[in-house]
N, C-alpha and C positions, 0 to 999 in steps of 0.2 A: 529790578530794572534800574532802581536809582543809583545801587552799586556798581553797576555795571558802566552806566555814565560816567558817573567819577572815575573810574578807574582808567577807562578808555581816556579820559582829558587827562588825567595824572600820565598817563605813558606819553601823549603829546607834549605838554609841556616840560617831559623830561628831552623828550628826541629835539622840539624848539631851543632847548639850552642847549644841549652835547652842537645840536649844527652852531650854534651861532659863537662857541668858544672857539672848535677849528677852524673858521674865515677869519679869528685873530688875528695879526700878524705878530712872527715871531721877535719876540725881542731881541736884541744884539748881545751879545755875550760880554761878562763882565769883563774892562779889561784889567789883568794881572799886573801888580808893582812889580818894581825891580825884586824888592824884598819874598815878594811869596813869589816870585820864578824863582830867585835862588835857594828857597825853601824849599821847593818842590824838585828840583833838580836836585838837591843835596840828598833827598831822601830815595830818588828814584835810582840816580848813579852813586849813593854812597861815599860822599865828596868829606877830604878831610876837613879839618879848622883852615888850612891853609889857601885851600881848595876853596874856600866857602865866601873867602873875605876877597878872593880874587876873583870868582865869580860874581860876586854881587857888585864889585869896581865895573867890570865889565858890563854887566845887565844895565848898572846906573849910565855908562857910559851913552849905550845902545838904545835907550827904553823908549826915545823915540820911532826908534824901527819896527817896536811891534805894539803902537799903536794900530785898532781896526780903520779901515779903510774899505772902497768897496774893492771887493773880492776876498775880504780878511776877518770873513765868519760870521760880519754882520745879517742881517737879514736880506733875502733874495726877493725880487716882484712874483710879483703872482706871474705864474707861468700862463699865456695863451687860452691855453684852454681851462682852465680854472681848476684841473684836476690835479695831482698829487703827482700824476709822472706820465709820459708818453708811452704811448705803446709804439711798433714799427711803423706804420704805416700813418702816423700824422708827422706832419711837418713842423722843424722847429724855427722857430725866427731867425732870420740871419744875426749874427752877432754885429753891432754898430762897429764903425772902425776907428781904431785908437787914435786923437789928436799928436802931433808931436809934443805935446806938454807932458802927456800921459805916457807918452814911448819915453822920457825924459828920466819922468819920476819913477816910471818901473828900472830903467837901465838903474837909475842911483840908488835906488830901494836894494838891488841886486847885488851892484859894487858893497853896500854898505854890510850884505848879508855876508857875501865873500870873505869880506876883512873881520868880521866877528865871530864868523867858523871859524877862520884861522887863527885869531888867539885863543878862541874858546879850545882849540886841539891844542894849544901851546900849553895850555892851565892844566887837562884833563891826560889821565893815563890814557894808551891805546886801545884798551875795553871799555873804559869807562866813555872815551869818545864815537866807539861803534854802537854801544847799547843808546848816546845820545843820537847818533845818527837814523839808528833805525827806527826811535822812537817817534822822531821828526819831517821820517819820509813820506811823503805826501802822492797821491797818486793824481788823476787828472780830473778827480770829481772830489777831488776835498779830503779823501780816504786815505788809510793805510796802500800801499801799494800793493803789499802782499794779497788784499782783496778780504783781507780778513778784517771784520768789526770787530772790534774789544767788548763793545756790546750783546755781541753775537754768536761768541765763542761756543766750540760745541763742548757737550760732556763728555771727554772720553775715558 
């Protein structure tokens, strides 16, 4: 019987920890130097020496542009109903509407993405800028567009 107590409080106080680490909230994602973006670019697209010093001119140029902000990977509110995801039939909050400050700083944010594509395809061969492109495409929840997780991936 006394076994049987402890064990049954051993499994609660395991299910009390696992609930109370997922109401966490998530941390904001580290953000990246110029130097290890152009690290990690060199190694994904194969970028030469010459490639590599004018990539990093540029990231240093830009590195303000991809500091996080909201909408830019940091952590999301708790959603509504406290749960993980909606199913069809609940309603989601209407989305607040953007200030002209914030219509402002998106157009310039945007202009400034524009003009660092385009020297970034001025630095890079035309494969080496498709493979950066499609690495980069974003779909309308934060994902690959293709719908495919890198996570995810199946075994074929």
């Amino acid at each position: 019987m006394r076994k049987l107590v402890l064990t049954m409080f051993a499994l609660l106080s395991v299910t009390a920890v696992t609930a109370q680490t997922d109401t966490k909230e998530r941390k904001a994602p580290k953000e990246m130097t110029p130097e290890e973006m152009t690290s990690r670019m060199a190694k994904d697209l194969d970028l030469t020496d010459a490639q590599k010093t004018k990539v990093l001119a540029l990231n240093k140029e830009y590195k303000d542009m991809f500091k996080g902000g909201p909408g830019m990977g940091g952590p999301r509110g708790p959603k509504p109903d406290g749960k993980s995801g909606a199913t069809d039939n609940q309603q989601r909050p209407e989305r607040p509407q953007m200030t002209d400050a914030q219509k402002a700083e998106m157009k310039k944010h945007m202009e400034q993405r524009k003009a660092y594509d385009q020297k970034l395809k001025s630095i890079l061969t035309a494969d080496q800028y498709k493979s950066w492109q499609k690495q980069h495409k974003r779909g309308p929840k934060g994902g690959p567009r293709d719908g495919k997780r890198p996570d995810k991936v199946s075994q074929e």
